[in-house]
PDB file with one MODEL, atoms N, CA, C and O in Angstrom:
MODEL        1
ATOM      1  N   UNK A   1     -21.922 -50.121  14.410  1.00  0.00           N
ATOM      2  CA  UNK A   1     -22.244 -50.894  13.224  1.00  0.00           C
ATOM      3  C   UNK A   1     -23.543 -51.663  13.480  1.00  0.00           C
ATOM      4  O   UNK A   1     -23.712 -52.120  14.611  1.00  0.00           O
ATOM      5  N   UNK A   2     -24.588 -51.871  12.425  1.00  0.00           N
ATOM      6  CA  UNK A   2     -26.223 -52.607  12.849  1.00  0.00           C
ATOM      7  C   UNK A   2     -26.023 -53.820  12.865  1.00  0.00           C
ATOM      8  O   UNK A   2     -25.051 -54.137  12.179  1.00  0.00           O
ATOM      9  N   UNK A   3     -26.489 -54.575  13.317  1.00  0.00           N
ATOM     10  CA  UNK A   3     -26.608 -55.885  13.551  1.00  0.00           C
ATOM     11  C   UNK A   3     -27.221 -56.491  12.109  1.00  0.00           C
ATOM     12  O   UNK A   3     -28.241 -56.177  11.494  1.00  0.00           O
ATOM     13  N   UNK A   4     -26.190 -57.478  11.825  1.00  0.00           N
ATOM     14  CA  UNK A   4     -26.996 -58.254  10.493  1.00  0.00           C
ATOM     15  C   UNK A   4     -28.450 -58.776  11.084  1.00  0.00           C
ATOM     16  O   UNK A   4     -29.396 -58.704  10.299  1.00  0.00           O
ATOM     17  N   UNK A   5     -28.623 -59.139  12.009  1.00  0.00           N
ATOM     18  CA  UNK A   5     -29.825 -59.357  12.994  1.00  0.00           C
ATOM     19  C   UNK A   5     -31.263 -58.486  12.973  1.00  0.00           C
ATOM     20  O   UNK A   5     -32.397 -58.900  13.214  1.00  0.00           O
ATOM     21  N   UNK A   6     -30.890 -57.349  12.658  1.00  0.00           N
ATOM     22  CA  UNK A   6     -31.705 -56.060  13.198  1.00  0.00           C
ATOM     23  C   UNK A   6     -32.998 -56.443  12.161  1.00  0.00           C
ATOM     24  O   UNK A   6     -32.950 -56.961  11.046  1.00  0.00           O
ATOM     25  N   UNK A   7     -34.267 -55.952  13.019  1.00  0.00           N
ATOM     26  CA  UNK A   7     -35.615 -56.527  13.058  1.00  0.00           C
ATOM     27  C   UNK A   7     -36.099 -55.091  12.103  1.00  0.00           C
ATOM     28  O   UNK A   7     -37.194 -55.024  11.545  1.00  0.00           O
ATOM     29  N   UNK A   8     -35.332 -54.287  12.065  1.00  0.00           N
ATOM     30  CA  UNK A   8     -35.392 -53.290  11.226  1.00  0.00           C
ATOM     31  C   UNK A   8     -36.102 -53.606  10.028  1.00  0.00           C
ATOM     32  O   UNK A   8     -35.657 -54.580   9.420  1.00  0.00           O
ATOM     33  N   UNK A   9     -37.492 -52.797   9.336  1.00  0.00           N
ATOM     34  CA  UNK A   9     -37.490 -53.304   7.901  1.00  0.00           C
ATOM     35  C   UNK A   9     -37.365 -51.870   7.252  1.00  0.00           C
ATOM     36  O   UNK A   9     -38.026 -50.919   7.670  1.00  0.00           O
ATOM     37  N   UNK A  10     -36.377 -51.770   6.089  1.00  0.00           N
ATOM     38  CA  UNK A  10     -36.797 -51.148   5.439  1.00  0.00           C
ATOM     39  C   UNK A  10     -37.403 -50.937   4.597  1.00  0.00           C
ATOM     40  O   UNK A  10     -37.167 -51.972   3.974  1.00  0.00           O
ATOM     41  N   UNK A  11     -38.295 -50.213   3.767  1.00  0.00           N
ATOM     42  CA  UNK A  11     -39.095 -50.023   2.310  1.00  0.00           C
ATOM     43  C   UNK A  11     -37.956 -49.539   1.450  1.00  0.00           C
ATOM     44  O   UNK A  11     -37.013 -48.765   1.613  1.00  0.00           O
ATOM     45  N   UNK A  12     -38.514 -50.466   0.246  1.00  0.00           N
ATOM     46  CA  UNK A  12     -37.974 -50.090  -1.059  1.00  0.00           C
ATOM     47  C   UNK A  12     -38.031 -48.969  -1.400  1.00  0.00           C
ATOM     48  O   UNK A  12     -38.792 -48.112  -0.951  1.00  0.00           O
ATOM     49  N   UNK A  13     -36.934 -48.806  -2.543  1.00  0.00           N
ATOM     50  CA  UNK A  13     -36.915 -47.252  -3.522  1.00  0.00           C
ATOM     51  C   UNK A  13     -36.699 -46.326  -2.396  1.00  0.00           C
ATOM     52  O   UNK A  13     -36.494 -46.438  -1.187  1.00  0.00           O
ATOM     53  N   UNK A  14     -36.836 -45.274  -3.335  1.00  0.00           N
ATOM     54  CA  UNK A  14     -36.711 -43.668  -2.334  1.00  0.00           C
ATOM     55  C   UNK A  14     -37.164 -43.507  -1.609  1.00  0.00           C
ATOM     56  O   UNK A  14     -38.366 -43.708  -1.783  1.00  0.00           O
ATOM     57  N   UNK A  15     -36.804 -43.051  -0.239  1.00  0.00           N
ATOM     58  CA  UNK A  15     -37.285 -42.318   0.918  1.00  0.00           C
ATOM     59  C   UNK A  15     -38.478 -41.170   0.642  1.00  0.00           C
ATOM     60  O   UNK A  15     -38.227 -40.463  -0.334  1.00  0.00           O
ATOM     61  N   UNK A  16     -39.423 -40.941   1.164  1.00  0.00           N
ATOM     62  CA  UNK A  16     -40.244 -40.357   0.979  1.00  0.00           C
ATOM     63  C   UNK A  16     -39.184 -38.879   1.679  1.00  0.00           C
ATOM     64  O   UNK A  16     -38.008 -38.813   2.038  1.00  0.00           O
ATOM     65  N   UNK A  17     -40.078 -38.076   1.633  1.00  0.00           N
ATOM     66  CA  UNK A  17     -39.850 -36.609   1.816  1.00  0.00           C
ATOM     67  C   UNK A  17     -40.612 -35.742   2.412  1.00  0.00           C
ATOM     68  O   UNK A  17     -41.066 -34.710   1.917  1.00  0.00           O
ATOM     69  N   UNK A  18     -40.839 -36.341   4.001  1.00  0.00           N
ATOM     70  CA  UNK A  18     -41.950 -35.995   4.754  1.00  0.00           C
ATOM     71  C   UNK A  18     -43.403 -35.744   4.257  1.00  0.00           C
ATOM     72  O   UNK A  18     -44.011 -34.678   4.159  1.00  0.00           O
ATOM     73  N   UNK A  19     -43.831 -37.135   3.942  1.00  0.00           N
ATOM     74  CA  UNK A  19     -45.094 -36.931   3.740  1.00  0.00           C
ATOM     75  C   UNK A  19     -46.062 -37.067   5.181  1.00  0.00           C
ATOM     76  O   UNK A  19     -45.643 -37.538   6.239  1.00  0.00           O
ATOM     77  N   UNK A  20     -47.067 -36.685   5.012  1.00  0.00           N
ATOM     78  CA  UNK A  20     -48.155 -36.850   6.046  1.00  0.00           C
ATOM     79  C   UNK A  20     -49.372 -37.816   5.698  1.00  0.00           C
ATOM     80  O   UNK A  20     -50.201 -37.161   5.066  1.00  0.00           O
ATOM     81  N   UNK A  21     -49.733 -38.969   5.856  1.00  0.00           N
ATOM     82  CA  UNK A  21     -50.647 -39.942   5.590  1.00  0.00           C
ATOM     83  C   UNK A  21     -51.746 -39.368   5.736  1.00  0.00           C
ATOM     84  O   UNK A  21     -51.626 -38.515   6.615  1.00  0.00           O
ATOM     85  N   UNK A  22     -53.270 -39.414   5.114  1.00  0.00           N
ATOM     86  CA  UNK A  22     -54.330 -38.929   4.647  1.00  0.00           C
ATOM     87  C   UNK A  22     -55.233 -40.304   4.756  1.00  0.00           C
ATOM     88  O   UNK A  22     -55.114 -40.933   3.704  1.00  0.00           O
ATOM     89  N   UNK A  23     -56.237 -41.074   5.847  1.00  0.00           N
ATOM     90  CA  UNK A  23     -56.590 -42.362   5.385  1.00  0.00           C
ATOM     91  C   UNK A  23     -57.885 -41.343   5.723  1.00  0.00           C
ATOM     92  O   UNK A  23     -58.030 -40.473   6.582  1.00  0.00           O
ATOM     93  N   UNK A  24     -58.880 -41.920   4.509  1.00  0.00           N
ATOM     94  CA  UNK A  24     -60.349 -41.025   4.488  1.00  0.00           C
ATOM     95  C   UNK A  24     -61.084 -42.233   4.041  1.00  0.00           C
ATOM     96  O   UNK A  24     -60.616 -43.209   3.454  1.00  0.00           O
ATOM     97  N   UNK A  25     -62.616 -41.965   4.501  1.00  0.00           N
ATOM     98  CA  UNK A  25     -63.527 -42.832   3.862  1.00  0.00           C
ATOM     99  C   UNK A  25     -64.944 -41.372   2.718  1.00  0.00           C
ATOM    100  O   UNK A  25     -65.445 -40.317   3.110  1.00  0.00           O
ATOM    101  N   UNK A  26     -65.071 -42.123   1.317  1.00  0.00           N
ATOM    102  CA  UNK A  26     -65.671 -41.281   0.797  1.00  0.00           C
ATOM    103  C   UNK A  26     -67.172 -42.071   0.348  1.00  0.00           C
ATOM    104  O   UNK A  26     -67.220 -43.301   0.323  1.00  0.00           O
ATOM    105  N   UNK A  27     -68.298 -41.277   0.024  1.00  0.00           N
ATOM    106  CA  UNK A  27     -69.000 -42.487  -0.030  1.00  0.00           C
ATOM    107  C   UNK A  27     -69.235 -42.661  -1.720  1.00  0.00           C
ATOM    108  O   UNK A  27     -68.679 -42.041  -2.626  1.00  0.00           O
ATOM    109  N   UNK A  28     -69.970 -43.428  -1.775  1.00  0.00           N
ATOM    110  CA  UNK A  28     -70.136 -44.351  -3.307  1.00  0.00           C
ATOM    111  C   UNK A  28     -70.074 -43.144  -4.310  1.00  0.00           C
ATOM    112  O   UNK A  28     -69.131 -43.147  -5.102  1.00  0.00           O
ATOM    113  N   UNK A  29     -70.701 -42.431  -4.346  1.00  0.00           N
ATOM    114  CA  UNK A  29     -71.220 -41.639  -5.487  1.00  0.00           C
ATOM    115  C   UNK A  29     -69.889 -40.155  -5.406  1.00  0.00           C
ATOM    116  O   UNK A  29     -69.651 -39.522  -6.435  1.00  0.00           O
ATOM    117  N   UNK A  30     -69.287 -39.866  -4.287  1.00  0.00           N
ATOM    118  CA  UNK A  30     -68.582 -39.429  -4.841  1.00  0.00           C
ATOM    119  C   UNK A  30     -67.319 -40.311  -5.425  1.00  0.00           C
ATOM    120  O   UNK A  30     -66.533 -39.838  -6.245  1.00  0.00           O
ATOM    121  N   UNK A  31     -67.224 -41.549  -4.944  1.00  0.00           N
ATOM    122  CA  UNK A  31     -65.554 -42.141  -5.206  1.00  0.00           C
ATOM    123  C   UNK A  31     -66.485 -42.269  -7.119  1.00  0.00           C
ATOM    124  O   UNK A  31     -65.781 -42.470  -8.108  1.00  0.00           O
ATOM    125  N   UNK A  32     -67.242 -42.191  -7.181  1.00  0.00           N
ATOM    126  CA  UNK A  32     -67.808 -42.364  -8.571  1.00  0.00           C
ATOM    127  C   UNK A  32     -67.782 -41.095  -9.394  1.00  0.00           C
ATOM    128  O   UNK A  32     -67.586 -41.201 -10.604  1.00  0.00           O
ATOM    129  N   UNK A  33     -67.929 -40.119  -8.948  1.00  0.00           N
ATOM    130  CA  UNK A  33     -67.465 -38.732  -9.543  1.00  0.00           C
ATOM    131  C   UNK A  33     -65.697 -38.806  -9.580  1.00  0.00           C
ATOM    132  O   UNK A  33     -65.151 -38.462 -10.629  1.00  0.00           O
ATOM    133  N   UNK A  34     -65.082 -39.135  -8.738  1.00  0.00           N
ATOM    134  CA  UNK A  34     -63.981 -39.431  -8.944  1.00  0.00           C
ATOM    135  C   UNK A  34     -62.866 -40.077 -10.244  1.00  0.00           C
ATOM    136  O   UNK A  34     -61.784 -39.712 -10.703  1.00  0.00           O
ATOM    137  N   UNK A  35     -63.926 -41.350 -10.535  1.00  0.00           N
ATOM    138  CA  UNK A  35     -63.255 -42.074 -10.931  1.00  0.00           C
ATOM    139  C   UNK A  35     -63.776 -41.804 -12.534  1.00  0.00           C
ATOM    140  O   UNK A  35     -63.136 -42.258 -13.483  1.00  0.00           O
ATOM    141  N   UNK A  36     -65.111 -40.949 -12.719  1.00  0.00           N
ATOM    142  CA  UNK A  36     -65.851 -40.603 -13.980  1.00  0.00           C
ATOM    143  C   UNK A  36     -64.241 -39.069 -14.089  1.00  0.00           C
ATOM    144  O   UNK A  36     -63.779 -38.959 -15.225  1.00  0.00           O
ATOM    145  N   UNK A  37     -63.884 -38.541 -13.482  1.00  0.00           N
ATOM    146  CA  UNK A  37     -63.273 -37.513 -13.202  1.00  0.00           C
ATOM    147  C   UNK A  37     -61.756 -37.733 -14.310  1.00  0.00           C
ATOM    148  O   UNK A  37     -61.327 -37.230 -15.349  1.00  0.00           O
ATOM    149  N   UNK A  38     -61.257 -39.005 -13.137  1.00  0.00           N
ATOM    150  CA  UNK A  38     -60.071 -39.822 -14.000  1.00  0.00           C
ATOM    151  C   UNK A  38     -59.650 -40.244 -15.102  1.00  0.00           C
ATOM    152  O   UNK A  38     -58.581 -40.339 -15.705  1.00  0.00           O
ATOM    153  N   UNK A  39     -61.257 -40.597 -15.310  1.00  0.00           N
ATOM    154  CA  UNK A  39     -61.319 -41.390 -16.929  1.00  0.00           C
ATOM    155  C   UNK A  39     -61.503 -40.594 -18.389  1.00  0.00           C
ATOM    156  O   UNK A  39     -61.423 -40.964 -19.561  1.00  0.00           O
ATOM    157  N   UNK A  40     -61.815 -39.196 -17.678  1.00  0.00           N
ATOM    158  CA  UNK A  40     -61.787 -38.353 -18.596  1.00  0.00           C
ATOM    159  C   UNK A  40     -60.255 -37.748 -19.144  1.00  0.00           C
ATOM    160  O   UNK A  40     -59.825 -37.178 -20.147  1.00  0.00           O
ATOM    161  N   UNK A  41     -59.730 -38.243 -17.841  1.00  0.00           N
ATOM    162  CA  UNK A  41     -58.520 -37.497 -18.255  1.00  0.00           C
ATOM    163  C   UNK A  41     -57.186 -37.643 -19.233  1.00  0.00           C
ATOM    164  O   UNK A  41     -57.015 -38.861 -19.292  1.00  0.00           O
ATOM    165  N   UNK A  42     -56.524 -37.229 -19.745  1.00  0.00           N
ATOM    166  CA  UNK A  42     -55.015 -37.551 -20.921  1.00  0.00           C
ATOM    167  C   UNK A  42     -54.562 -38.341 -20.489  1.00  0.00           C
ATOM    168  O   UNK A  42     -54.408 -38.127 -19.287  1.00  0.00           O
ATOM    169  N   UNK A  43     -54.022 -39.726 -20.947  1.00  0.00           N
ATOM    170  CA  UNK A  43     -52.964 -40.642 -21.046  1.00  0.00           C
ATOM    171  C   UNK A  43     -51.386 -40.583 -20.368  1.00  0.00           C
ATOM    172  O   UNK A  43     -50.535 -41.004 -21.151  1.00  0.00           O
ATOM    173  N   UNK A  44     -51.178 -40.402 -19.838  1.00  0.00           N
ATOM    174  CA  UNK A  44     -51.482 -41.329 -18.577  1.00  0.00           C
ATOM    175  C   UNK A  44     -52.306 -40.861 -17.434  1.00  0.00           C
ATOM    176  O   UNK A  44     -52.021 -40.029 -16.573  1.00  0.00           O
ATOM    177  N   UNK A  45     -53.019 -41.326 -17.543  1.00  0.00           N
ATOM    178  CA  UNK A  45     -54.018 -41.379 -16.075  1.00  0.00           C
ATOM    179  C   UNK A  45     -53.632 -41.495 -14.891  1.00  0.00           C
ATOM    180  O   UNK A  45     -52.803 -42.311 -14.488  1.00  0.00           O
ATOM    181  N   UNK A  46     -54.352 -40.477 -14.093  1.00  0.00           N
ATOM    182  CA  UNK A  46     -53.898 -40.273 -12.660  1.00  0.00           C
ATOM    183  C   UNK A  46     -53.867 -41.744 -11.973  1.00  0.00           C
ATOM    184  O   UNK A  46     -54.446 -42.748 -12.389  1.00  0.00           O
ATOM    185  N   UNK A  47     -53.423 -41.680 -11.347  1.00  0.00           N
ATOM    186  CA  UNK A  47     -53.967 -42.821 -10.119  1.00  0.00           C
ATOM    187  C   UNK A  47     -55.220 -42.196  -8.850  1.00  0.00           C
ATOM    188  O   UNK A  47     -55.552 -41.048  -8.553  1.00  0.00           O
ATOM    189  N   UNK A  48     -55.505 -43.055  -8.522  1.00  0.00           N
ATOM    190  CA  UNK A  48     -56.732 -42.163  -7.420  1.00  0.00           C
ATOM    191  C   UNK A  48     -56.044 -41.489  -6.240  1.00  0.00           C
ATOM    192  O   UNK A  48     -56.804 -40.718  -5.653  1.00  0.00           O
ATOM    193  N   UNK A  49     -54.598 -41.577  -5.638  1.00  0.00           N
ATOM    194  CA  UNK A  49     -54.147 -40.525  -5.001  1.00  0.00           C
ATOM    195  C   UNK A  49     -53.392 -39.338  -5.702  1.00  0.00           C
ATOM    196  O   UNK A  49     -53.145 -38.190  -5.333  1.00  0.00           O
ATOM    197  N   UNK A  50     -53.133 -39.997  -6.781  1.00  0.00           N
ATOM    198  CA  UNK A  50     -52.992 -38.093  -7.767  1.00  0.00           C
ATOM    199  C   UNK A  50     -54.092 -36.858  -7.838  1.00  0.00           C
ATOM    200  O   UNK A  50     -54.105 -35.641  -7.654  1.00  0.00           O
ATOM    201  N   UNK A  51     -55.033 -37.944  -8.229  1.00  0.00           N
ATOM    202  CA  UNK A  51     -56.506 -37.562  -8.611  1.00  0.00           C
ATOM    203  C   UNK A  51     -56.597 -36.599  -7.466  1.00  0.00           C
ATOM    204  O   UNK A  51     -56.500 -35.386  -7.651  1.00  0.00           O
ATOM    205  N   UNK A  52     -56.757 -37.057  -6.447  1.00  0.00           N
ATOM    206  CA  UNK A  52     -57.333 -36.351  -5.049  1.00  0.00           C
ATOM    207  C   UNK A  52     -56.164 -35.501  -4.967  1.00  0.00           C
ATOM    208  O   UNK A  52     -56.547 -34.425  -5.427  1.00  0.00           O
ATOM    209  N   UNK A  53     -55.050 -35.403  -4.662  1.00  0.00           N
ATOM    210  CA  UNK A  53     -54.334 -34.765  -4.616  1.00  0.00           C
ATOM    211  C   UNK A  53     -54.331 -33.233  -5.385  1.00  0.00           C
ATOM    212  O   UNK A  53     -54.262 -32.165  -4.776  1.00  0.00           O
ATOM    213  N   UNK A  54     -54.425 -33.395  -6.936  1.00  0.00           N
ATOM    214  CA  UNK A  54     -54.264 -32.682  -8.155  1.00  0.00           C
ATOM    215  C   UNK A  54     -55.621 -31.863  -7.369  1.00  0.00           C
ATOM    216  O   UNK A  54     -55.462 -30.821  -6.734  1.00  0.00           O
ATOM    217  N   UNK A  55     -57.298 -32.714  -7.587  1.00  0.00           N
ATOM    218  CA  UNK A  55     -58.153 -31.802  -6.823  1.00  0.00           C
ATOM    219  C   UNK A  55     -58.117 -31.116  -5.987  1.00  0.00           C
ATOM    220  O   UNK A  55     -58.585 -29.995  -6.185  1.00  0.00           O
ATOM    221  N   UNK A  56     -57.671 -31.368  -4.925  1.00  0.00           N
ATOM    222  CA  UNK A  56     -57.746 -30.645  -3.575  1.00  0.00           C
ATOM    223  C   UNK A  56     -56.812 -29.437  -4.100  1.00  0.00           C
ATOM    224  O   UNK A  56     -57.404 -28.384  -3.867  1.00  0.00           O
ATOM    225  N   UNK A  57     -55.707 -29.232  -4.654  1.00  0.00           N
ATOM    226  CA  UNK A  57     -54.832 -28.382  -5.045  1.00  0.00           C
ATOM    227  C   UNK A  57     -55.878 -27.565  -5.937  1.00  0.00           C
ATOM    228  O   UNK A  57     -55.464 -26.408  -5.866  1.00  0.00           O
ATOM    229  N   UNK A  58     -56.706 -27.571  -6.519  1.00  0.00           N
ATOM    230  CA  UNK A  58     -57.959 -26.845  -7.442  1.00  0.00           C
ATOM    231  C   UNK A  58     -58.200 -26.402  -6.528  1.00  0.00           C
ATOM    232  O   UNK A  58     -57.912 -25.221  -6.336  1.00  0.00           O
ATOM    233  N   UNK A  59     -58.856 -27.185  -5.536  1.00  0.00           N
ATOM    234  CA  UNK A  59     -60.421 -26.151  -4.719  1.00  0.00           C
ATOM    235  C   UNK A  59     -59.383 -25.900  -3.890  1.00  0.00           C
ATOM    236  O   UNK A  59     -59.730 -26.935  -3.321  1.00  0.00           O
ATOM    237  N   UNK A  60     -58.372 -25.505  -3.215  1.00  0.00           N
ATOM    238  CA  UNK A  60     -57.963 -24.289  -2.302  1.00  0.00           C
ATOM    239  C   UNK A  60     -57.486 -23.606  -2.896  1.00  0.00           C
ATOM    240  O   UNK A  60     -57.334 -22.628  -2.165  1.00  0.00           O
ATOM    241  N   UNK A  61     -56.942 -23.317  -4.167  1.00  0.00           N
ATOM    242  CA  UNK A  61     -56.635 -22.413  -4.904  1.00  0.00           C
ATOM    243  C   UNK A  61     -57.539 -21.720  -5.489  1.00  0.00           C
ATOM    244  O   UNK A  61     -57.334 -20.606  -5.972  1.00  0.00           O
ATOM    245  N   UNK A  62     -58.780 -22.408  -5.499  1.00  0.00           N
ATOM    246  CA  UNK A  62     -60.075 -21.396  -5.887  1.00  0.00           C
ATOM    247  C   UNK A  62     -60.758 -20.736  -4.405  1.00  0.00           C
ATOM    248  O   UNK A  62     -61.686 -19.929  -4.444  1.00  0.00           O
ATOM    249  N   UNK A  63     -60.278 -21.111  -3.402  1.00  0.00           N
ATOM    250  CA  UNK A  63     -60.835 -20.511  -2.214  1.00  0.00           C
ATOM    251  C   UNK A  63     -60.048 -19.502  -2.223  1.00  0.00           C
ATOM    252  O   UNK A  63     -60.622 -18.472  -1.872  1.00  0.00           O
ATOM    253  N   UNK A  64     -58.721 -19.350  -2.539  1.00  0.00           N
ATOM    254  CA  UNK A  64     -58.072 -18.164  -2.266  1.00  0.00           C
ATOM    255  C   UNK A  64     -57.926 -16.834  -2.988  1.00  0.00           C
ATOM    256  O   UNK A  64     -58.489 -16.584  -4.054  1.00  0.00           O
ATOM    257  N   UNK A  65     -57.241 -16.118  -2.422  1.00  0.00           N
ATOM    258  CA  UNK A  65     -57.096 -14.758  -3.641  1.00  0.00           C
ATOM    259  C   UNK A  65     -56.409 -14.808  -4.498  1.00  0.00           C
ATOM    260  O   UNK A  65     -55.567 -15.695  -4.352  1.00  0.00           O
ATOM    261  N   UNK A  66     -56.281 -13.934  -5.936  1.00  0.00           N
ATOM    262  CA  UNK A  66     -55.390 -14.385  -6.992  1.00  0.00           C
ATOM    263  C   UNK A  66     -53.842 -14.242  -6.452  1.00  0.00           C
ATOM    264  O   UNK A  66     -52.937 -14.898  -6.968  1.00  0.00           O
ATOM    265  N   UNK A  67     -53.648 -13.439  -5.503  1.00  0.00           N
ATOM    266  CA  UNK A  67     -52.413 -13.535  -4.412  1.00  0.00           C
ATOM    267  C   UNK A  67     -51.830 -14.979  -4.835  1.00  0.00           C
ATOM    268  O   UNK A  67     -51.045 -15.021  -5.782  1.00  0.00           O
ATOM    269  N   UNK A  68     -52.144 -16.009  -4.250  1.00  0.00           N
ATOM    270  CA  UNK A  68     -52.107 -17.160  -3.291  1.00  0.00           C
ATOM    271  C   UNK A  68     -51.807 -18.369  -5.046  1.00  0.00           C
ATOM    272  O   UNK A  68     -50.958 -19.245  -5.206  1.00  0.00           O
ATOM    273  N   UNK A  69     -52.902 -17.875  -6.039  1.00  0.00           N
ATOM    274  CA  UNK A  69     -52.677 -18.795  -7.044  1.00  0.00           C
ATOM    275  C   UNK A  69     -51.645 -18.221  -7.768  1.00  0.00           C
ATOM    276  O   UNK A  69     -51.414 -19.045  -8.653  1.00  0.00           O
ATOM    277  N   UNK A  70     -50.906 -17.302  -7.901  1.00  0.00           N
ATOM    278  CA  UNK A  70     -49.531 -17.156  -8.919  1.00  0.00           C
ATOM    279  C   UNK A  70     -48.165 -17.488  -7.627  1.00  0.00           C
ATOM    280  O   UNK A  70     -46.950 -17.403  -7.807  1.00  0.00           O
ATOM    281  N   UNK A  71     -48.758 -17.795  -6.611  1.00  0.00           N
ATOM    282  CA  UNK A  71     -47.465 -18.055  -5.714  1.00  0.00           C
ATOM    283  C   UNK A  71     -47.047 -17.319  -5.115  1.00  0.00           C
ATOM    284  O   UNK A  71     -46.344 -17.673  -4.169  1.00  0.00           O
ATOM    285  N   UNK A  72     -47.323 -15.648  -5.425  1.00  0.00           N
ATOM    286  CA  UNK A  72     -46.828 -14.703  -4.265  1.00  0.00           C
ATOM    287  C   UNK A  72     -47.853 -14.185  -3.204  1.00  0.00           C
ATOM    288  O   UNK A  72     -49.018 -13.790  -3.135  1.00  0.00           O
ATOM    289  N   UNK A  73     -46.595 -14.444  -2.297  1.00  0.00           N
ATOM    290  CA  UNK A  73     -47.109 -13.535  -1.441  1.00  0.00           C
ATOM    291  C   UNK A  73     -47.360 -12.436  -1.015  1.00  0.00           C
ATOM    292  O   UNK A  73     -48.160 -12.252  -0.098  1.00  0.00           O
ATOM    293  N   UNK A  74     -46.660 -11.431  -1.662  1.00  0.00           N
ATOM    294  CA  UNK A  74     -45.956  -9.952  -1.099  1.00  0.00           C
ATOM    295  C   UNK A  74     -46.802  -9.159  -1.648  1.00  0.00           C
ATOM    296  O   UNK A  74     -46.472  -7.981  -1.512  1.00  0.00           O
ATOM    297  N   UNK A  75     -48.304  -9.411  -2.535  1.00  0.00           N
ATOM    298  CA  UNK A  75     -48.849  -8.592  -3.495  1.00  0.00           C
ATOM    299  C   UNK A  75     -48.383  -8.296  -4.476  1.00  0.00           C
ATOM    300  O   UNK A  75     -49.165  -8.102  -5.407  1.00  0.00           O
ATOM    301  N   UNK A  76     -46.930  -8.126  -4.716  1.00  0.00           N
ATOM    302  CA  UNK A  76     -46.830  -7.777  -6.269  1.00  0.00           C
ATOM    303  C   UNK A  76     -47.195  -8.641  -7.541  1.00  0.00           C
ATOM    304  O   UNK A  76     -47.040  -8.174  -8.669  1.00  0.00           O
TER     305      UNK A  76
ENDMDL
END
């Protein structure tokens, strides 16, 4: 049983689901393409780790073969 004591902290809400932390530095003019990027976008608006997120999911899916963007693998 834990100790009412325990130095333990937990975070609120849901448990994440193995994420992997990402800390980057970008410089001015792109966090500014970024945020010109955001503001264009439908109601509700990304947040700036959606944003990056949603992007990066673009450009490796445009690096790859049409394979890779419908999800299969097997060629068919």
């Amino acid at each position: 049983m834990p100790s009412i004591f325990s130095t333990e902290k937990r975070g609120r809400g849901r448990p994440r689901t193995n994420p992997v932390a990402q800390h980057f530095t970008m410089s001015r003019e792109l966090s500014a393409a970024l945020d010109a990027w955001i503001a264009a976008q439908p109601d509700p608006k990304p947040s700036r780790p959606e944003a990056i997120r949603h992007l990066m999911e673009i450009g490796l899916q445009a690096t790859q073969g049409p394979e890779a963007q419908d999800g299969r693998s097997d060629g068919a």
